[in-house]
C-alpha positions as CSV (number, residue, x, y, z in Angstrom):
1,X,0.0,0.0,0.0
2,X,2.5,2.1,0.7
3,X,4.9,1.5,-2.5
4,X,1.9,2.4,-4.6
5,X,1.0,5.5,-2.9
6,X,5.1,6.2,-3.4
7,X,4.3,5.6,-6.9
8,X,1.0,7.7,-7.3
9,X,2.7,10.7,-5.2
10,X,5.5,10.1,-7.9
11,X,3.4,10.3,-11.1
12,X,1.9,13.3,-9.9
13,X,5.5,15.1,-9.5
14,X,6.0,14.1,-12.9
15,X,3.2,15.1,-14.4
16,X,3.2,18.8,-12.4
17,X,7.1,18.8,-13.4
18,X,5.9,18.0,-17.0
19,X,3.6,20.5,-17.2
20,X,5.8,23.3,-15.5
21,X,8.7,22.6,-18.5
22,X,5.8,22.6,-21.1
23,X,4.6,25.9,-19.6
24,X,7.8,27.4,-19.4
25,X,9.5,25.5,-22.6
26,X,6.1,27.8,-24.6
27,X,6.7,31.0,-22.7
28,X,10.1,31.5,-23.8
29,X,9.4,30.5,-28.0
30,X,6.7,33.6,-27.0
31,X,9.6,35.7,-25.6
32,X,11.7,34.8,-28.3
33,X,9.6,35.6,-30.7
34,X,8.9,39.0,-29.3
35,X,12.7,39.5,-29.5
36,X,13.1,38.5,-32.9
37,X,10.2,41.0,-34.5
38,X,11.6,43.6,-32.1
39,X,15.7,43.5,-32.3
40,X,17.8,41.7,-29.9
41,X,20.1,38.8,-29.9
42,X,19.4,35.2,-31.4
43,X,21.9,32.6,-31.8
44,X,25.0,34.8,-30.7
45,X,23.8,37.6,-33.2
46,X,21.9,40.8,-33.1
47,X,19.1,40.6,-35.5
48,X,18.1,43.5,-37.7
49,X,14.6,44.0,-37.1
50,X,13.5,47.3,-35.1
51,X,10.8,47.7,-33.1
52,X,7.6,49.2,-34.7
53,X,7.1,53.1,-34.3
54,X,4.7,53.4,-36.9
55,X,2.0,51.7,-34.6
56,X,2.7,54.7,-32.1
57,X,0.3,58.0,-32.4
58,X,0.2,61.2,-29.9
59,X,-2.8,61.9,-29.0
60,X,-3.5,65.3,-27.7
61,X,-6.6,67.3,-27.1
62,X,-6.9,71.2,-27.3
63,X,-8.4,73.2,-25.5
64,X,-12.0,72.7,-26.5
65,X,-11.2,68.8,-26.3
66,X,-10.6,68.3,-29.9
67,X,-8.8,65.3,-30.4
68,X,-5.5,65.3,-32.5
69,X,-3.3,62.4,-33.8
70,X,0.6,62.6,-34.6
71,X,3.0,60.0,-35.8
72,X,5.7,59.6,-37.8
73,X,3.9,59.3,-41.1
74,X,2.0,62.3,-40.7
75,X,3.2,65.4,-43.1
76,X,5.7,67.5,-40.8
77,X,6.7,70.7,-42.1
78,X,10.2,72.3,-41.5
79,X,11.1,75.6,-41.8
80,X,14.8,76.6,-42.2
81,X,17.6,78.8,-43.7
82,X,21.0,80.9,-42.7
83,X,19.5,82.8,-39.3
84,X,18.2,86.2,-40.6
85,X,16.9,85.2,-43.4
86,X,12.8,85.6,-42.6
87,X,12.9,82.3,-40.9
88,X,10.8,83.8,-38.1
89,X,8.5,86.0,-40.6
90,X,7.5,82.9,-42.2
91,X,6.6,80.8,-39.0
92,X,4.8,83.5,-37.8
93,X,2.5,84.2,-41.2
94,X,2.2,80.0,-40.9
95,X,0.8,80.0,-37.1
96,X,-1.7,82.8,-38.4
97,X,-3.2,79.6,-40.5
98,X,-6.1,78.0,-38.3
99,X,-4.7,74.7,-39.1
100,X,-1.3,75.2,-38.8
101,X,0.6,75.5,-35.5
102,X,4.9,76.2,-35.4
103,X,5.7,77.9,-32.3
104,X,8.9,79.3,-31.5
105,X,12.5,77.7,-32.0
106,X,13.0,74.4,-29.9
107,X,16.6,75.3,-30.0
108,X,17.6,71.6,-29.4
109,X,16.3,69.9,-32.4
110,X,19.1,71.3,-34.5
111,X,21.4,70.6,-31.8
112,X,20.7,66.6,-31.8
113,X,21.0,66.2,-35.6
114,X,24.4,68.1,-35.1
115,X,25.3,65.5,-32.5
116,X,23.9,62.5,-34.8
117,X,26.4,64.1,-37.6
118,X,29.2,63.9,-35.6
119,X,28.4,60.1,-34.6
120,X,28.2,59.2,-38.4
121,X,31.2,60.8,-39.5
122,X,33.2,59.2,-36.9
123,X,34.4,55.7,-37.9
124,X,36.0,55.0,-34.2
125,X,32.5,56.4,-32.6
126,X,30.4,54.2,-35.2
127,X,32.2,51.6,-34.3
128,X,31.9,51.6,-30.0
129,X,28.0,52.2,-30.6
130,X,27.8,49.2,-33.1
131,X,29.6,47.2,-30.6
132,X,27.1,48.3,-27.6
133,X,23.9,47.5,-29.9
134,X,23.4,51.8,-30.5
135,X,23.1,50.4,-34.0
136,X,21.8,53.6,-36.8
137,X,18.6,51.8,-36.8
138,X,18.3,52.1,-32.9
139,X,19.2,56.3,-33.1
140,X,17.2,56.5,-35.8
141,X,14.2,55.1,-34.3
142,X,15.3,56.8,-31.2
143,X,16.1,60.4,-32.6
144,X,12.4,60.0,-34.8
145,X,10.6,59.7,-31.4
146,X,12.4,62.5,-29.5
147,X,11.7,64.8,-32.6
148,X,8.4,64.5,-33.3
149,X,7.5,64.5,-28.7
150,X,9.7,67.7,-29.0
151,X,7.8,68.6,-32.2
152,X,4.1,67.9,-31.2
153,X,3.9,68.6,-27.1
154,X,6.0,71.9,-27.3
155,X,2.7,74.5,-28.5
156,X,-1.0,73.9,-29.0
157,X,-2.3,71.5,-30.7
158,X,-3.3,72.3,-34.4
159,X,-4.2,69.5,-37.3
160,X,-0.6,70.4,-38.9
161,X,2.5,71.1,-37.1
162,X,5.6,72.9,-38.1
163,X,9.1,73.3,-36.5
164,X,11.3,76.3,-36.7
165,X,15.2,76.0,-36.1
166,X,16.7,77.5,-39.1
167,X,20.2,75.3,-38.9
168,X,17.7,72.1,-38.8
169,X,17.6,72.2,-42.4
170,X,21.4,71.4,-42.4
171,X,20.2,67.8,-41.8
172,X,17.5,67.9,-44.4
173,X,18.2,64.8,-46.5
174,X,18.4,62.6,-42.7
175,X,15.2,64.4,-42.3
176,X,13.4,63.5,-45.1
177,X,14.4,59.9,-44.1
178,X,13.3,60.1,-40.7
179,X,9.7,61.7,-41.9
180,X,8.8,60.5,-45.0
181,X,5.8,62.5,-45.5
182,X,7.4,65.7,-44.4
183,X,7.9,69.0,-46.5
184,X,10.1,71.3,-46.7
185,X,10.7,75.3,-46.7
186,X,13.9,77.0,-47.3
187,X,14.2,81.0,-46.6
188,X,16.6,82.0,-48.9
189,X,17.6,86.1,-48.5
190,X,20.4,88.1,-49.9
191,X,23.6,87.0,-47.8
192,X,24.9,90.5,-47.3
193,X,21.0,91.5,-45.7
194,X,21.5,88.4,-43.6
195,X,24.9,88.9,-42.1
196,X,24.1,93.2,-41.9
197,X,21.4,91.7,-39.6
198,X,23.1,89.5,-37.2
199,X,26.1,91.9,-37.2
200,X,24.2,94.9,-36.1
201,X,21.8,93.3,-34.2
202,X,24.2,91.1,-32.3
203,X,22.8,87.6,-33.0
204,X,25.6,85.2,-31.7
205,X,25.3,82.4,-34.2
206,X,28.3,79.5,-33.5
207,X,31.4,79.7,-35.9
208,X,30.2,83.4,-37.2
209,X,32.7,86.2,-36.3
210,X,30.4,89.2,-35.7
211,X,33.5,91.6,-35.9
212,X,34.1,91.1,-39.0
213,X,31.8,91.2,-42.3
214,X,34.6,89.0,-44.3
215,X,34.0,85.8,-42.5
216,X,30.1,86.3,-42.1
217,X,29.7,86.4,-45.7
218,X,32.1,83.4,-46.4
219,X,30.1,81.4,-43.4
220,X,26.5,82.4,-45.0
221,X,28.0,81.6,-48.5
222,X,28.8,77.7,-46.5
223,X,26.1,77.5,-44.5
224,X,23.2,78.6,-47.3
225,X,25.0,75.8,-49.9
226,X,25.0,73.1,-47.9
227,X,20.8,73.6,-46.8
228,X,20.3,74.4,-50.8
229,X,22.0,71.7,-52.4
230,X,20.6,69.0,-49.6
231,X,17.1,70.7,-51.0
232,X,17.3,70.6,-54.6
233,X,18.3,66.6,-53.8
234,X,15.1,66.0,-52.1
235,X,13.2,67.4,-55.3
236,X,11.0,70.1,-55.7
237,X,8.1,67.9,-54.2
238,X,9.1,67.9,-51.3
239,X,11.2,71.0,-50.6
240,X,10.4,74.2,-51.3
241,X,12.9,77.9,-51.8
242,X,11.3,80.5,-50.7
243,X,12.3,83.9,-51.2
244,X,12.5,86.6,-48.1
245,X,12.6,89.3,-50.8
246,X,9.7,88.2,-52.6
247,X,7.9,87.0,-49.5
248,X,7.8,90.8,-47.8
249,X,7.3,92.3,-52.1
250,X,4.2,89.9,-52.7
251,X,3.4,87.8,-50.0
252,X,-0.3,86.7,-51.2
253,X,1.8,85.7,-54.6
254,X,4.1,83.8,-52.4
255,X,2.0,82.5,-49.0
256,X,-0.4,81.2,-52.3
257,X,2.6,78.9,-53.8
258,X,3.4,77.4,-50.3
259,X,0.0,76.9,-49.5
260,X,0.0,74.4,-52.8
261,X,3.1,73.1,-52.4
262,X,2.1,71.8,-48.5
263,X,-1.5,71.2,-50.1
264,X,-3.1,73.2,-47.3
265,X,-6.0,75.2,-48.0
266,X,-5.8,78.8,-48.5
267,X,-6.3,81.4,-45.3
268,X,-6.3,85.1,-45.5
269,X,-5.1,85.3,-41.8
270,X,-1.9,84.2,-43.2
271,X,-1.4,87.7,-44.7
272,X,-2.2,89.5,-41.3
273,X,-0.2,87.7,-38.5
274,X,0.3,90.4,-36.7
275,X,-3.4,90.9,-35.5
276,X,-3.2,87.2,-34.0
277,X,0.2,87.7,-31.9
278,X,-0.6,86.3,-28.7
279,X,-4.1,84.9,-29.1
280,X,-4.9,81.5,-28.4
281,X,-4.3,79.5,-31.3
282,X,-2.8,82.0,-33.2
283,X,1.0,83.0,-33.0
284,X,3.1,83.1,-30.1
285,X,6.3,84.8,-30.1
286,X,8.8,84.3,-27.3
287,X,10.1,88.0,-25.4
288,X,13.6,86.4,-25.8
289,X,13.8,85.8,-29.7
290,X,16.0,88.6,-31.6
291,X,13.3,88.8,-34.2
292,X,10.1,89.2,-32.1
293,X,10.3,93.1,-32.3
294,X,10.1,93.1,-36.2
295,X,7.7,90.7,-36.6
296,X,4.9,91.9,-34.0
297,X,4.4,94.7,-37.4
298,X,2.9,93.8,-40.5
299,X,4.9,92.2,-43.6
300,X,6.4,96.0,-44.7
301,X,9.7,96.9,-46.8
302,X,11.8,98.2,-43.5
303,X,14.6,95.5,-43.7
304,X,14.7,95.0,-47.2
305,X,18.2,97.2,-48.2
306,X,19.2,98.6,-44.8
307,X,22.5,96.5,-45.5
308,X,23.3,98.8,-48.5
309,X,26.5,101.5,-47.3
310,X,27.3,99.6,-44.5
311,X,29.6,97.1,-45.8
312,X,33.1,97.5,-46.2
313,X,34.8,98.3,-49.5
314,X,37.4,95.8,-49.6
315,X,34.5,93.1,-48.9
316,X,32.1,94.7,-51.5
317,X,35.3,94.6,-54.2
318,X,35.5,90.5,-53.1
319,X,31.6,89.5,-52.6
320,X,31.2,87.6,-56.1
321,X,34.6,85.8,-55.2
322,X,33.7,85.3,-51.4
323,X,29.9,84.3,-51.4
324,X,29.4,82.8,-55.1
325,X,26.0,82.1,-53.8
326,X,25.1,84.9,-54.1
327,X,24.9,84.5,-58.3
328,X,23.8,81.2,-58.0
329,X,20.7,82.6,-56.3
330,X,19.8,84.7,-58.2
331,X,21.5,87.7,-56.7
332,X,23.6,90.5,-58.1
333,X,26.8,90.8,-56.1
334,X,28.1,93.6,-57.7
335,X,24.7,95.8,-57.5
336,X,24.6,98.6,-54.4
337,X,21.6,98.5,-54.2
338,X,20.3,95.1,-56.0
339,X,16.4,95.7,-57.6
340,X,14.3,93.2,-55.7
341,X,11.2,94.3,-57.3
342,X,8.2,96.6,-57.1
343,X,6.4,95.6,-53.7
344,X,2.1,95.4,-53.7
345,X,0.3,97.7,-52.3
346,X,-0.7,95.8,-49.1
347,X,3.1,95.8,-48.3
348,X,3.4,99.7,-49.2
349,X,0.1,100.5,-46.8
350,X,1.8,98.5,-44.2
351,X,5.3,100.1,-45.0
352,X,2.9,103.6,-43.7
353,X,1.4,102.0,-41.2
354,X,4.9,100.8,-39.6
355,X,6.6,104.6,-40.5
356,X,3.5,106.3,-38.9
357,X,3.3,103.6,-35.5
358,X,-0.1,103.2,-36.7
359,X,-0.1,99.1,-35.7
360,X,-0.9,98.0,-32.6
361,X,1.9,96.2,-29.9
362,X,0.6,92.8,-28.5
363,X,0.2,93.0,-25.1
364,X,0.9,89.6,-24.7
365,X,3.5,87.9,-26.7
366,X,3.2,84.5,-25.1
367,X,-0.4,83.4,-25.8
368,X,-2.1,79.8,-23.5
369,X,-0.8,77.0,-24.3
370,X,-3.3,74.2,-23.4
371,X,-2.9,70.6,-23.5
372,X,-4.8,68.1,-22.3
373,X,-4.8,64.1,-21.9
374,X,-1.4,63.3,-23.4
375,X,-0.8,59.9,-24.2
376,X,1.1,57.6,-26.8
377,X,-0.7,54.4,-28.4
């Protein structure tokens, strides 16, 4: 009797230890499985499969609890160009849109890309991050979900978003990887305007020597080649030059073509920014930003050739040799002044308007920013 209830009390072990390795044999197939859809290691080797960010959406409500999607595959725009170059004009008349929403400069956007640069041009760096699994396809995936957080969670809600950093359209090409249904604009403006601007207005920009006009031009003449050739290799589909001078001349003409080209539909508010400045979910504009105080005024002709005179002779002689960009836009770099055009007459009653102070000064350049209910699926 005893030897048979040994037995019994020993079949059911075996059957509970049976069971146990079945159970645990299935649940780690199921965990390897999971590893091998998402990246990890199998067999001694990293497999090449990422995990799946395209299943991920923000979702955000605005104030009056509308709800609002984002995710990688939605149609990001990005707006960029050589600082003083209207990059802030042109967010500004964008956020005047109902539907459109920029904001002000993250400032670290740019900043990150810069970094991912460095990474890839490293060979020895490359190779450490290979080694510790920070494979491209993990910063990648990484860098696409810090973007568009950064991106989407920094302003209001709005059904298209926008980012503003002007150098972020050094990485343009990476970008229009990243985002495959973004778009594009590039504020292109006379280089000598652009460095008169930072020079006399003291915009500390890295690598630019604000003492001296030579180097200025020769880093514009750099910095605008590298953002335009990286454009005209995306296509004109999917990025777009747009002209500061013909912007502030005709800006119905222009704010019309960009309209198309981001197949948004038209918005007369976009030619009067400056009655939205502050407003809930119009256009905010940060105290801090060097161009706020020009662009709380209408779209007027004060900046256009303030540059003229002020230049040095010895740089004017060299400017076609120094800054070939400047022909290659389009530009005359021997004409003092340059013709940009006849402007409309909207621009030349605003031009009044701003002469006369007959526009009013926002009270409040920062407008609400309200965000409700956060959340990823």
């Amino acid at each position: 009797m005893r030897l048979s209830m040994r037995r019994i009390v020993l079949l059911i072990c075996c059957a509970i230890a049976t069971m146990m390795v079945f159970h645990m044999g299935h649940h780690m197939w199921e965990c390897q499985q999971i590893i091998n859809e998402n990246g990890g290691w199998f067999h001694g080797r990293r497999t090449h499969s990422m995990m799946k960010p395209e299943t991920e959406e923000f979702v955000m409500f605005n104030s009056n609890h509308i709800e609002y999607r984002y995710s990688k595959n939605m149609p990001l725009i990005f707006i960029g160009g050589v600082p003083r170059s209207g990059t802030t004009l042109m967010r500004a008349m964008m956020d005047a849109h109902p539907d459109i929403r920029c904001g002000e400069e993250t400032r670290i956007i740019p900043r990150v890309l810069a970094m991912r640069q460095v990474w890839s041009k490293s060979e020895r760096e490359k190779m450490r991050l290979n080694e510790a699994g920070v494979t491209d396809q993990v910063l990648d995936s990484a860098l696409q979900a810090f973007i568009l957080e950064v991106i989407a969670k920094h302003g209001e809600p709005a059904k298209y978003l926008c980012n503003k950093d002007p150098f972020t359209l050094k990485s343009l090409i990476y970008l229009s990887r990243l985002f495959s249904k973004s778009k594009f604009i590039l504020m292109i403006r006379d280089g000598r305007a652009s460095v008169h601007s930072m020079i006399t207005r003291k915009v500390t920009i890295a690598g630019f020597d604000l003492s001296s006009y030579r180097d200025c031009i020769i880093k514009w003449n750099k910095a605008i080649e590298i953002m335009y050739s990286q454009c005209m290799e995306v296509g004109a589909s999917r990025c777009l030059s747009v002209y500061y001078e013909q912007l502030v001349l005709h800006p119905k003409k222009t704010m019309e073509k960009i309209m198309t080209f981001l197949d948004i539909p038209w918005s007369d508010a976009v030619l009067h920014h400056e009655d939205l400045i502050g407003k809930a979910g119009g256009v905010s504009l940060s105290k801090i930003e060097r161009s706020t105080d020009q662009v709380i005024k209408p779209v007027n002709l004060e900046a256009l050739a303030k540059w003229v005179g002020h230049i040095p002779d010895g740089v004017v002689e060299d400017m076609a040799r120094i800054a070939p960009m400047l022909a290659k836009l389009g530009y005359d770099p021997n004409a003092n002044p340059p013709n940009y055009g006849n402007p409309d007459a909207l621009v030349i009653n605003n031009t009044k308007r701003v002469l006369e102070g007959d526009f009013k000064i926002p009270a409040n350049l920062k407008g609400p920013s309200v965000v409700k209910n956060a959340s990823m699926t």
